[in-house]
C-alpha positions in Angstrom: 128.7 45.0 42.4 128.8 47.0 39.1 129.2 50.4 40.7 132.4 52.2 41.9 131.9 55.6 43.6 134.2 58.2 45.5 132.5 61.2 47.8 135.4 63.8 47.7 134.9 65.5 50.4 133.4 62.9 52.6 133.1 65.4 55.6 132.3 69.2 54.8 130.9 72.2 57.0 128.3 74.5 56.5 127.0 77.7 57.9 123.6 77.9 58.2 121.7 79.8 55.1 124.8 79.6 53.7 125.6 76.9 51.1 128.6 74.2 50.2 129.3 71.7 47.3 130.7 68.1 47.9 131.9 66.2 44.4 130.3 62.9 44.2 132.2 60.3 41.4 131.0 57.3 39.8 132.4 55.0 37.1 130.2 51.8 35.7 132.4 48.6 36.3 130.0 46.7 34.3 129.7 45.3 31.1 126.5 47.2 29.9 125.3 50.6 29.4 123.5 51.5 32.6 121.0 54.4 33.9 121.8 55.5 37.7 119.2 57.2 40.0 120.6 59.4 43.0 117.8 60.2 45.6 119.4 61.9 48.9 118.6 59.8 52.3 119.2 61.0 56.4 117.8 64.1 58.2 119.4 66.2 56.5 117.7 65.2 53.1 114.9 68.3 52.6 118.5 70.5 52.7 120.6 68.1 50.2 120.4 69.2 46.1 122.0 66.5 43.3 122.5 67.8 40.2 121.9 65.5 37.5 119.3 63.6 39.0 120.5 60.8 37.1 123.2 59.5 34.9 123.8 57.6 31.9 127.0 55.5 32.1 128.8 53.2 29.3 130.6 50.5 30.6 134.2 51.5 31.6 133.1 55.0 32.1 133.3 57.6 35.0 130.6 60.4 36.0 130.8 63.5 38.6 127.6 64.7 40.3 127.4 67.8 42.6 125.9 67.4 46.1 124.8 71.0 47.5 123.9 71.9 51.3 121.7 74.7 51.9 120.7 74.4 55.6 118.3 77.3 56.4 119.0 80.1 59.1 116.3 78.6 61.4 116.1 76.6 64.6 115.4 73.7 62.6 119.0 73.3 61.5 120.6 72.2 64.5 124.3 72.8 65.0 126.8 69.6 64.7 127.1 66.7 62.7 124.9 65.1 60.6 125.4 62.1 58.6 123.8 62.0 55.6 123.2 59.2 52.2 122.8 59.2 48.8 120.9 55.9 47.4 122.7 55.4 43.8 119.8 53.0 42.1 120.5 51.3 38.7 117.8 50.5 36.0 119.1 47.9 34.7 120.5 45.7 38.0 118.2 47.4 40.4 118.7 44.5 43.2 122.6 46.2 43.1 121.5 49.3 45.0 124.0 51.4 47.1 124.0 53.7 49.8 127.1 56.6 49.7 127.6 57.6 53.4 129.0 61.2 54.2 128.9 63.8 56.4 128.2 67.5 56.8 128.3 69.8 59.9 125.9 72.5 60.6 127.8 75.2 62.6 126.5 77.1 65.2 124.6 80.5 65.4 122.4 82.7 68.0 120.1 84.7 67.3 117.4 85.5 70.3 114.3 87.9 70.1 113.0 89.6 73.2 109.7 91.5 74.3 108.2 93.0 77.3 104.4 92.6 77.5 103.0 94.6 78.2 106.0 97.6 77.6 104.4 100.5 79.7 103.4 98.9 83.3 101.5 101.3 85.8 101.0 101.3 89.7 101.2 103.1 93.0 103.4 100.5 94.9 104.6 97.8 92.2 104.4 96.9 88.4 104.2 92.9 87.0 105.3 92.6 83.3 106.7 89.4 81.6 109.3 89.4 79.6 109.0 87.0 76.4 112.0 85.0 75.0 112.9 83.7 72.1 115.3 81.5 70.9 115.6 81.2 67.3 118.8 80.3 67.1 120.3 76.3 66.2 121.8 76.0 69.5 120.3 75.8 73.6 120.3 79.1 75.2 121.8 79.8 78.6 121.1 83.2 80.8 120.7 85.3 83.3 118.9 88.0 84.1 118.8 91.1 85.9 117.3 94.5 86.0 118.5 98.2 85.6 117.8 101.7 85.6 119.5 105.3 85.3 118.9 106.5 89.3 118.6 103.4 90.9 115.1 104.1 91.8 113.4 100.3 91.4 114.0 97.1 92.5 113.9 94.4 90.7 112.5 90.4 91.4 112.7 87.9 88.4 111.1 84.3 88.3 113.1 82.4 87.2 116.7 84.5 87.4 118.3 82.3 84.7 117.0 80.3 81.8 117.9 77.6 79.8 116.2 77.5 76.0 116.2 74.9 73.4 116.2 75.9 69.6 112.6 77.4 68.2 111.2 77.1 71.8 110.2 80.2 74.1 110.3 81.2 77.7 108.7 83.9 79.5 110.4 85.5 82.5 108.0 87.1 85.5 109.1 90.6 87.0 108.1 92.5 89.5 108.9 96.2 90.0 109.0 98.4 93.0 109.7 102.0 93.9 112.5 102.7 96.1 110.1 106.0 97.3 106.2 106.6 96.9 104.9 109.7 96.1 102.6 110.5 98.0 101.3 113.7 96.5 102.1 115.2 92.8 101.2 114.0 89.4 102.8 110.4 87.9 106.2 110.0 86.7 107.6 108.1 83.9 110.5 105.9 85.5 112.1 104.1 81.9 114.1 101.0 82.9 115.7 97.9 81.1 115.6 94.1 81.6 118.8 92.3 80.3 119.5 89.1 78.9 123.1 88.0 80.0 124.9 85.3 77.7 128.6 84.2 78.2 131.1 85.7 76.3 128.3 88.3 74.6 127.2 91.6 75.5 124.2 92.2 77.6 121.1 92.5 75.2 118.3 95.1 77.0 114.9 95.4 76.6 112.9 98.5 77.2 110.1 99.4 79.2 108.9 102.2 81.5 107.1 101.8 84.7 104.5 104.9 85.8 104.6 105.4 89.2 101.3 107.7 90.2 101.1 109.7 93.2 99.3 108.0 95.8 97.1 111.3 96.7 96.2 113.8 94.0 97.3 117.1 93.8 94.5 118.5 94.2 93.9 116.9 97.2 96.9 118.2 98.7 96.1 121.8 98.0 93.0 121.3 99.7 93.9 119.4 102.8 96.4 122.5 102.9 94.0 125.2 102.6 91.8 123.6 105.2 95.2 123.1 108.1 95.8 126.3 107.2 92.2 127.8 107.6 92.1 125.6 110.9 94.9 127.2 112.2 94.1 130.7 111.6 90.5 130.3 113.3 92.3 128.6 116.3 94.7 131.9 116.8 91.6 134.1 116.7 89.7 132.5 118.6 92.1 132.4 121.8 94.1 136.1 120.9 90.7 138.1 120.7 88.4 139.2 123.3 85.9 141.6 122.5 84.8 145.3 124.4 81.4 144.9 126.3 80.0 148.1 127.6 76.6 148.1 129.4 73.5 150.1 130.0 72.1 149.2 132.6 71.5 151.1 135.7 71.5 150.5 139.3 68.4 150.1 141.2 67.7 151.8 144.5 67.5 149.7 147.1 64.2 148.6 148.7 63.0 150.0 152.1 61.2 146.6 153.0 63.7 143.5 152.8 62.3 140.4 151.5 61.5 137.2 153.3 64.3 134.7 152.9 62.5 131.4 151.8 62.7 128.5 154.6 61.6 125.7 151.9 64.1 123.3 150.3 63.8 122.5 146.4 62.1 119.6 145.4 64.4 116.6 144.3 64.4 116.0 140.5 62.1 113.2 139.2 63.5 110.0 138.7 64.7 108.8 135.2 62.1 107.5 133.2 62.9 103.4 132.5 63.5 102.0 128.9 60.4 100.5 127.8 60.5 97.5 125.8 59.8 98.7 121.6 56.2 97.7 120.6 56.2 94.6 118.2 56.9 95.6 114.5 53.5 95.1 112.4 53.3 91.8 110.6 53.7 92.4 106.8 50.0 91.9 105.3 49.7 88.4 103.7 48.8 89.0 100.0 45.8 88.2 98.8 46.2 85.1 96.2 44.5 85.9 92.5 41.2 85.1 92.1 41.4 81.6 90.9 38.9 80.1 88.6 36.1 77.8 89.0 37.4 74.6 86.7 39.7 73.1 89.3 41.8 76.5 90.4 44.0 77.1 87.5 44.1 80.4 86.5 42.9 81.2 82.8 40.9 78.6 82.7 42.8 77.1 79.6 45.2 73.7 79.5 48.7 74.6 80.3 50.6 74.8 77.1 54.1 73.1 77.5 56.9 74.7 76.4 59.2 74.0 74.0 62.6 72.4 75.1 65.6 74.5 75.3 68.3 73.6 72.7 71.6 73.0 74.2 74.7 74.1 72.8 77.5 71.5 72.1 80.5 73.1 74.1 83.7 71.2 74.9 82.0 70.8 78.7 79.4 68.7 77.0 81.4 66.8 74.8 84.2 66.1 77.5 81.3 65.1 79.9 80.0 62.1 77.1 83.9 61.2 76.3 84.1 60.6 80.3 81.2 58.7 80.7 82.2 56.3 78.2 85.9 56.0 79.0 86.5 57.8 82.7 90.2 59.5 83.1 91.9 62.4 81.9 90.3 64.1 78.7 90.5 67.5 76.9 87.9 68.7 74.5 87.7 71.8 72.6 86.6 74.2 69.6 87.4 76.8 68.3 85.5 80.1 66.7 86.4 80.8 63.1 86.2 84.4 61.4 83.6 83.5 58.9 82.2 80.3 59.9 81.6 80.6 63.5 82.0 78.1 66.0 83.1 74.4 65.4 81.7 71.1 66.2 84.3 70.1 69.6 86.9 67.9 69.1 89.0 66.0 71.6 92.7 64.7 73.1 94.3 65.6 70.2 92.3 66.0 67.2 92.7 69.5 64.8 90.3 72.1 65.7 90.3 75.5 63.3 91.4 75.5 59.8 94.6 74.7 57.6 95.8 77.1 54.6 92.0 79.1 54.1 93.2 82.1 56.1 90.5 82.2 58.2 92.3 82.9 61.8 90.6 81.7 65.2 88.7 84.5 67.4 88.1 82.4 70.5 88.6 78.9 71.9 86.3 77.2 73.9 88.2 74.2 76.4 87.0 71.9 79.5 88.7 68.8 80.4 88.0 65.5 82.8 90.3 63.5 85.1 93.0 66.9 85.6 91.7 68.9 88.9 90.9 71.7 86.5 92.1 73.5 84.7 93.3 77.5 83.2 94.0 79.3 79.8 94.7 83.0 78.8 94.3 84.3 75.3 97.5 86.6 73.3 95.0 88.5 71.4 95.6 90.7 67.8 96.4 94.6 69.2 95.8 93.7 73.1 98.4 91.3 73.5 97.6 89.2 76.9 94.0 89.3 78.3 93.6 90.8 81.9 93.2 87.7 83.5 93.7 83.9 83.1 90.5 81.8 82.8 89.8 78.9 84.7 87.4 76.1 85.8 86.9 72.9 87.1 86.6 69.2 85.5 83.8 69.2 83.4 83.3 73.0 82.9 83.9 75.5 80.0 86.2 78.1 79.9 86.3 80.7 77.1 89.2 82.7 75.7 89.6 85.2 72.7 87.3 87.8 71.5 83.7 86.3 68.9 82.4 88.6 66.6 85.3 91.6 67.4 87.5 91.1 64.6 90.7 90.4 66.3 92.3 87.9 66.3 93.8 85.3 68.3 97.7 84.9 67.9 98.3 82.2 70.4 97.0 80.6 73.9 98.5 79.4 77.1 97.0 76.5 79.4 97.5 74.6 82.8 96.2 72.1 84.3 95.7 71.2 87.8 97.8 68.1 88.1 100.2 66.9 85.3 101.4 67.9 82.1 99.3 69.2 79.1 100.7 69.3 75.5 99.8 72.6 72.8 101.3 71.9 69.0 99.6 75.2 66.8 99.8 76.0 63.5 100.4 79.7 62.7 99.1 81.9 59.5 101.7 81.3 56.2 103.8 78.5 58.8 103.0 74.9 59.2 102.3 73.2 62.3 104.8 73.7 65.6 106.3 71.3 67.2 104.3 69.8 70.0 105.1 71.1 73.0 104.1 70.3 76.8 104.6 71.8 80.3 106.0 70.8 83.3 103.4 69.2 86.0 101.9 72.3 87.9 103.3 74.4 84.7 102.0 76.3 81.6 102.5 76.0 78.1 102.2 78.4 75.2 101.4 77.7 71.5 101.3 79.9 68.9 103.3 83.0 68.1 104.4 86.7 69.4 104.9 87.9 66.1 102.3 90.8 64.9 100.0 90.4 61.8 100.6 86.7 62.2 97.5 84.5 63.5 96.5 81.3 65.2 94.7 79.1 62.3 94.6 75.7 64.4 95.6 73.5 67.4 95.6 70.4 69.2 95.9 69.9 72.7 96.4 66.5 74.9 96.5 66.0 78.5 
């Protein structure tokens, strides 16, 4: 080898959108002028400058490069060690390639972002928000969680009490509130609580929300129910503490001379109680009379029946995962999704792109239907609504719908289950490029997209 080199550093640290400079030295041990490319090699390449490029090098003669490290502050720059390369290749002996091995540290950093969907929660006995998670720190996430307010008067139930969050990835957190007290009458009050996040070593970071508790009878109700006791009442003292004056005219008749005859004949017994006759037969309904029909052979118009024209079906995801099945029976997903400006797509299926990449034309709905998984749910996290009402859901074979057509707003991410086993989301977001894929737990859920406002869903694939 022609080539002697000397990485001064050879180990350096860096933090995280931050950078550092490591001195790279060669020297030509040749006999003839010589050209040297340097092209950066390992993981940690897309973060690795080299200034020159390249070198020219006289025989006998030593030249210094600059390596610089800019890891970004993201998720994707995981904390530790990382070896990394630099390829030194020569023009004129390029079978004498080399490989300069180093190493660089990326160190550690949180940074988590939390939000309560939906922030204002209303009920008589109980309120059911989710708290979202997430972590976009370069390092797994470990917590607890637990809930608080000034007097005490909620309780609080989380599923799961405690997570566990790997860089870029998000959780969401199921709580259920309930009053300590109802109110039975008066109007609804505001009851503003918090739901912490509980690190090791950190202080607890709280997220805001209010629950409204309303009164389980209205107030006008109780005014009247009042009125009415007390009206009750007061006719009920009357009635027993007053007894009116009667004064009569009437005189007394004189008696009769002649007494009359006392009768010797006893009443006649009351007549028997008449027996329960049997109800007369309800009328049957009259039979209607059939339309006159007409003399050539009893068709009615006395023209050929004109067929009609066949109905057009629509190619949904149902009918597209129904022809997949068919031809290859087990576990399928098909889908498509509604552009803003184009409409709906052709469906594609287990894993294929549906929407669009870099036109900025964000997806409104989604239409899904798998084979082979015991069904199947979604739910939509829509532009201005957040969450929809209610999850969506079907059975093998049958379309479900999410999102708003036509309604200008947009989706900015979905969730889905299936019945049995895992599925897998990966999305690509507006001005982002595609996520990671991601895929639930058997029996679980799995969310693509993003929680961030103004930003929308462009496209997705999904595999079961």
């Amino acid at each position: 080898m022609s080539l002697w080199t000397s990485l001064e550093p050879a180990s350096t640290t860096v933090d995280p959108g931050d950078t550092t400079t490591v001195r790279l030295r060669i020297r030509n041990t040749g006999d003839v002028v010589d050209e040297y490319r340097f092209v950066p090699v390992g993981d940690v390449a897309p973060y690795l400058t080299i200034e020159p490029s390249c070198i020219r090098l006289f025989p006998g003669t030593t030249g210094t490069l600059h390596l610089t490290f800019s890891p970004p502050r993201t998720p994707d720059a995981i904390a530790g060690p990382h070896p990394y390369g630099v390829q030194v290749v020569p023009t004129e002996q390029s079978g004498a390639t080399t490989v300069v091995e180093g190493n660089v540290s990326f160190t550690p950093f949180t940074e988590v972002r939390t939000e309560l969907v939906p922030p204002t929660v209303k009920g008589w006995f109980r309120g059911r928000p989710k708290l979202a998670i997430d972590n976009l720190g370069n390092t797994r996430l470990t917590a607890s969680l637990a809930g608080s307010d000034n007097g005490d008067s909620l309780s609080y139930e989380l599923f799961p009490a405690s997570v566990q969050i790997e860089p870029g990835r998000a959780a969401f957190v199921d709580a259920r509130l309930k009053p300590r007290r109802i109110i039975w009458f008066g109007p609804k009050q505001e009851r503003p609580y918090a739901l912490g996040l509980q690190r090791s070593g950190t202080a607890r970071l709280d997220t805001e929300g209010t629950y409204v508790q309303r009164g389980l009878l209205p107030l006008w109700l109780a005014t009247v129910l009042s009125g009415v006791l007390a009206l009750a009442i007061a006719l009920t003292v009357l009635w027993f503490a007053y007894q009116p004056s009667v004064r009569t005219l009437a005189q007394e008749q004189p008696q009769s001379v002649a007494a009359h005859a006392i009768p010797t004949t006893e009443p006649s017994k009351p007549p028997a109680l008449p027996t329960a006759e049997a109800p007369a037969a309800a009328p049957s309904a009259p039979v209607p009379e059939s339309p006159a029909e007409e003399k050539d052979g009893g068709k009615p118009g006395g023209g050929e029946e004109k067929e009609e024209p066949a109905e057009t079906v629509e190619n949904t995801a149902a009918v597209a995962v129904t022809k997949l099945n068919e031809r290859t029976p087990g576990r399928h997903i098909c889908y498509r999704a509604y552009v803003r400006g184009t409409g709906w797509q052709d469906p594609v299926c287990d894993g294929l792109t549906s929407g669009t990449e870099g036109q900025d034309r964000p997806v409104e709905s989604i239409n899904i239907a798998v084979s082979g998984t015991n069904g199947m749910a979604a739910n939509g996290y829509i532009e201005n609504t957040d969450w929809e009402p209610k999850w969506k859901g079907a059975e093998n074979l049958k379309d479900v719908y999410i999102g708003t057509p036509d309604q200008e707003a947009f989706m900015r991410g979905l969730a889905i289950s299936v019945g049995e086993g895992s599925v897998c989301v990966t999305a690509r977001v507006h001005t982002q490029e595609w996520q990671q894929k991601a895929c639930s737990d058997p029996g679980g859920y799995k969310f693509g997209g993003t929680l961030i406002k103004d930003l929308s869903l462009e496209a997705f694939k999904l595999i079961v």
